[in-house]
ZAMARGU-4260 file (C-alpha; in steps of 0.2 Angstrom, whole numbers, plus 5000, padded with zeros to 4 digits):
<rodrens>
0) 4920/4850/4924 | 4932/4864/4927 | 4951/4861/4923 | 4966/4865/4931 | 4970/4879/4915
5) 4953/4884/4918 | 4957/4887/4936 | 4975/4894/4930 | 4966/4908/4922 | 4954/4912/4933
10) 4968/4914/4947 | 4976/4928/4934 | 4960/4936/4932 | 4958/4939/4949 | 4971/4952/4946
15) 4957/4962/4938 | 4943/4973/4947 | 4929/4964/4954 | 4916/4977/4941 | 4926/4970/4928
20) 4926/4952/4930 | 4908/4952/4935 | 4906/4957/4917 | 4920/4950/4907 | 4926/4937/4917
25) 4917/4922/4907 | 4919/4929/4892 | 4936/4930/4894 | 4939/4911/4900 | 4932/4906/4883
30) 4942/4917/4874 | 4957/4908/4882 | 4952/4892/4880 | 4945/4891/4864 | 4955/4879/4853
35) 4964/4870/4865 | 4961/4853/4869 | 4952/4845/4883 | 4963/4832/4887 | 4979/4842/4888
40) 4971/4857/4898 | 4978/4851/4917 | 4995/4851/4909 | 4995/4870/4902 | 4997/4886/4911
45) 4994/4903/4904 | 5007/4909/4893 | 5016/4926/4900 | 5014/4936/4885 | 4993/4934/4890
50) 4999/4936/4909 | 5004/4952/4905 | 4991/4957/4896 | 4979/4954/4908 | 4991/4963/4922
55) 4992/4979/4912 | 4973/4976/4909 | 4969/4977/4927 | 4982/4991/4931 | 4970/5002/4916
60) 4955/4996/4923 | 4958/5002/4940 | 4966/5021/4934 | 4949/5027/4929 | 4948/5015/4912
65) 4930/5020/4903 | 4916/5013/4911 | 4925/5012/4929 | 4916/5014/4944 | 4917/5033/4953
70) 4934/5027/4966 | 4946/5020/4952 | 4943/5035/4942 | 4949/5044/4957 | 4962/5036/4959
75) 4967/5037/4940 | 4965/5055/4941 | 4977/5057/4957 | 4990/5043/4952 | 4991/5056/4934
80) 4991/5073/4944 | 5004/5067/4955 | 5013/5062/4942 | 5012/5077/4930 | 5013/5091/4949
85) 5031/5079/4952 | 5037/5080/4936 | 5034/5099/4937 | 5043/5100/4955 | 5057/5091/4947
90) 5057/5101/4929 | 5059/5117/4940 | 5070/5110/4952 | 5082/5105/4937 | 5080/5124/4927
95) 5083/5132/4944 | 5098/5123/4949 | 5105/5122/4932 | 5104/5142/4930 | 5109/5144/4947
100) 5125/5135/4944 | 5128/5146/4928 | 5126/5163/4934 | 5139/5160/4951 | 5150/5151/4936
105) 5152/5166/4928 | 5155/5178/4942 | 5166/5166/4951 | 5186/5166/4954 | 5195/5160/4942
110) 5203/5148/4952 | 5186/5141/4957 | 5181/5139/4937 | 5195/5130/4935 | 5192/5118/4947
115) 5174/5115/4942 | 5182/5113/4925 | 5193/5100/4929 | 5179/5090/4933 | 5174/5089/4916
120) 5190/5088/4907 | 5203/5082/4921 | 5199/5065/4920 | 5200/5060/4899 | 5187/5060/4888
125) 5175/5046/4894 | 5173/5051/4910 | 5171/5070/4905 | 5157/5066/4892 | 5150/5059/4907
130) 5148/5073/4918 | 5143/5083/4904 | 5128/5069/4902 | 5126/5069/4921 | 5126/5088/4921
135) 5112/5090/4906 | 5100/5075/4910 | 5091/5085/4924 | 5085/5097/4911 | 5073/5080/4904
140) 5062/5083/4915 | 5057/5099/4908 | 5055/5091/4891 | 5046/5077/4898 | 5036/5091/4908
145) 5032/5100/4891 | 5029/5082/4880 | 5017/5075/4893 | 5006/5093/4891 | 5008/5091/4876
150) 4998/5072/4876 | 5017/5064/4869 | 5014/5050/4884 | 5030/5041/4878 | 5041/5055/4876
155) 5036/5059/4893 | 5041/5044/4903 | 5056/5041/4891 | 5064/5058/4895 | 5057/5056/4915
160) 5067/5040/4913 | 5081/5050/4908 | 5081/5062/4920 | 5080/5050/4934 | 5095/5040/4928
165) 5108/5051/4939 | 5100/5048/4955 | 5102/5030/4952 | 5119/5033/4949 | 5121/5040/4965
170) 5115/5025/4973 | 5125/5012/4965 | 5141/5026/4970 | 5136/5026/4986 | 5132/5008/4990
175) 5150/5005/4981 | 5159/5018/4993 | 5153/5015/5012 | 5147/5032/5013 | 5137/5038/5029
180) 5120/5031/5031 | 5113/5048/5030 | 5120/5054/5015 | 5116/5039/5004 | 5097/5040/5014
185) 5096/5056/5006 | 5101/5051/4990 | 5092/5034/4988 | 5078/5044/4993 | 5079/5058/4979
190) 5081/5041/4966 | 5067/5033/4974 | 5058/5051/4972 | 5060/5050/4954 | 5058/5035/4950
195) 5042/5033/4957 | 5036/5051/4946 | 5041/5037/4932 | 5030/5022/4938 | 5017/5037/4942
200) 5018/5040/4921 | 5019/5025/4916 | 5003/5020/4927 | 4991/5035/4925 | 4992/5039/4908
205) 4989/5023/4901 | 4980/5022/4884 | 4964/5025/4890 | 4968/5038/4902 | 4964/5058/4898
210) 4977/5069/4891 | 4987/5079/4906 | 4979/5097/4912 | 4987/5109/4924 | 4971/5114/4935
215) 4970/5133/4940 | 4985/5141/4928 | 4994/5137/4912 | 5007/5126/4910 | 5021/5139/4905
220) 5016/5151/4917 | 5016/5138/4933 | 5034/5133/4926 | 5040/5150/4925 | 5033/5154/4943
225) 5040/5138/4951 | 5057/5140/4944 | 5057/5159/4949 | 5050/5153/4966 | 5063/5142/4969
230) 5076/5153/4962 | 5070/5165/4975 | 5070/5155/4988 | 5087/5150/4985 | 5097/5166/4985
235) 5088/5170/5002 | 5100/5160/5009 | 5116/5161/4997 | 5127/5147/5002 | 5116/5140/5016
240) 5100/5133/5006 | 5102/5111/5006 | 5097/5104/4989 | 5077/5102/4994 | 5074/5119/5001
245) 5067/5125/4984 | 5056/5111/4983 | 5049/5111/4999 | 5045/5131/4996 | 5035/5126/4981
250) 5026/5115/4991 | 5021/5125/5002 | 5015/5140/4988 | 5008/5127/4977 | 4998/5122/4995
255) 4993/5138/4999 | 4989/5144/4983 | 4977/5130/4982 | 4970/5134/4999 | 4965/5151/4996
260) 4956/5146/4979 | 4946/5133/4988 | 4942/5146/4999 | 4937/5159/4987 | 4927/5146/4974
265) 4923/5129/4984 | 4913/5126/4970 | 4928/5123/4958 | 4938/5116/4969 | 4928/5103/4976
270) 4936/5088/4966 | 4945/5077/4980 | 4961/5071/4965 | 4969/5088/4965 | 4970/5088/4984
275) 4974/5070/4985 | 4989/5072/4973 | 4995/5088/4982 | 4996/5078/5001 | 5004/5063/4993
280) 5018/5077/4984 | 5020/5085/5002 | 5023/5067/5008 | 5035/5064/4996 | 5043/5081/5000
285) 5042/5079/5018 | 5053/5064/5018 | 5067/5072/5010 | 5065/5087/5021 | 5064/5075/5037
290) 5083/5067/5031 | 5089/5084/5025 | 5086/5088/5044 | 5096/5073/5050 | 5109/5075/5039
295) 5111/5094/5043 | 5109/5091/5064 | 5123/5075/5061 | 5133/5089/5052 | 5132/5101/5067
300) 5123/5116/5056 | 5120/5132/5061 | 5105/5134/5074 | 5098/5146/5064 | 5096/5133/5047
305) 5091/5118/5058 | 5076/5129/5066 | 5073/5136/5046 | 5071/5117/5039 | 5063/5110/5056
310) 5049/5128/5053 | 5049/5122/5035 | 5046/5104/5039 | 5033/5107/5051 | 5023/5118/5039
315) 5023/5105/5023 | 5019/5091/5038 | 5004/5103/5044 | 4999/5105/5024 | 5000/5087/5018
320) 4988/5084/5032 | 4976/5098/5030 | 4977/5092/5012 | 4972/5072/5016 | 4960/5079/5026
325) 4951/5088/5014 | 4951/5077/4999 | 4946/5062/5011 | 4930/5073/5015 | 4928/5078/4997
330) 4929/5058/4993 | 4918/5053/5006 | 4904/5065/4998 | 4907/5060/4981 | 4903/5040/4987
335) 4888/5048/4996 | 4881/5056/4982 | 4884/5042/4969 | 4878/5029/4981
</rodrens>
């Protein structure tokens, strides 16, 4: 006679992929119930510590654990190469803007330096060791960038943790201040942006997950290139460029470049993750670009910078769906020639 904790169980184990229970389902039942009385069994419930278990089971188990069928492994291997491409974007983006901000420092009026300095030692000691936190945590991402290469997956998503904090600090600033709708869009999306590269982390790489590789290039070189990309695209438009110009450039090279190598080789390029990985980036881009849009049309920009980011929006929006397109075909024939 099954029991009401038997049945408990069960329900949480449902959580898991069907390939898995088929095989481990009873098996894992006994386990549970082994030891405990049949009389008190309708009045237990699964304790958390095992509900958790079983939760963090079933999220390996459907990232590409060993042994999983051909679509969670895909989906494994496009939840870790968004996750290592973002923290890239994000590494880049923080290097870029962080140099940037060094190099007009130093050539600027003095009266200018002063004031930037007055936000950093204007307002007593706390409050200036916290823009100077502020200031350095976007450079984590670079050395959560370099740890997870490395196969440190807790250094990784501990510093991307880190990194992530300020745009979360934005939000809570905003929501405290009535600010305009746009501007705390923009910046609850950038926080939202981040923190999901950390539930990316902490989701692919699990324990049984592959260590992270850059496909096509190495590591220090795509870093190098992406922050001199960026850089680049920034000083084209000295004083004009919004805060996701850069990455949406990078995007778009990292798009094309990947384009023209399928073109060249198809053979190895024919996985359906990297594409996969690469759409849902541009997606993640293209809603920052769509709100930087917004915010710069509300702001009655320059015709010229509305036409630039509505071009630029337009081609990551073209690419992102080029990109779906291709791993969706690539995904279909992988089915077909397993099944």
């Amino acid at each position: 006679m099954t029991t009401m904790l038997e049945q408990r169980y069960r329900t949480v184990l449902r959580l898991l992929p069907s390939y898995y229970r088929t095989e481990r389902e009873e098996e894992m039942v006994e386990a549970y119930l082994h030891g405990i009385d049949e009389h008190n069994r309708d009045e237990l419930r699964p304790a958390w510590g095992e509900v958790a278990s079983i939760a963090a089971l079933a999220l390996r188990t459907r990232m590409g654990a060993a042994g999983a069928p051909a679509r969670y492994a895909t989906l494994g291997a496009v939840v870790r190469l968004f996750a290592l491409l973002s923290v890239l974007l994000q590494a880049a983006s923080g290097l870029t803007g962080q140099a940037l901000f060094l190099a007009w420092f130093h050539g600027a009026p003095a009266q200018d330096r002063e004031m930037v300095l007055g936000g950093f030692t204007g307002h007593g000691a706390p409050a200036g060791l916290y823009e100077v936190v502020r200031w350095l945590l976007p450079l984590a991402w670079t050395v959560a960038y370099l740890a997870l290469l490395r196969d440190h997956r807790r250094t990784a998503v501990a510093f991307a943790a880190l990194a992530a904090l300020p745009g979360l600090a934005s939000v809570t600033q905003y929501l405290g201040g009535g600010q305009d709708i746009l501007v705390f869009s923009f910046s609850l999306t950038t926080a939202a942006f981040s923190w999901l590269t950390v539930l990316a982390l902490c989701c692919g790489f699990h324990r049984d997950a592959p260590p992270a590789r850059l496909p096509l290039a190495s590591p220090g070189l795509v870093l190098m290139g992406t922050c001199v990309l960026m850089g680049a695209s920034d000083v084209v438009w000295p004083g004009r460029a919004d805060p996701g110009w850069a990455g949406g450039a990078a995007f778009i090279a990292a798009a094309a470049v990947w384009l023209v190598a399928r073109s060249r080789s198809p053979k190895h390029t024919g996985d359906p993750a990297l594409p996969l990985a690469l759409a849902a980036l541009g997606l993640a881009v293209l809603v920052e670009r769509t709100l930087s849009l917004a915010f710069l049309a509300d702001a009655d920009a320059p015709g010229f910078l509305l036409t630039a980011t509505t071009v630029q929006a337009g081609v990551i929006a073209a690419l992102a769906a080029a990109l779906t397109a291709i791993g969706s075909r690539g995904l279909t024939a992988a089915r077909c020639g397993t099944g």
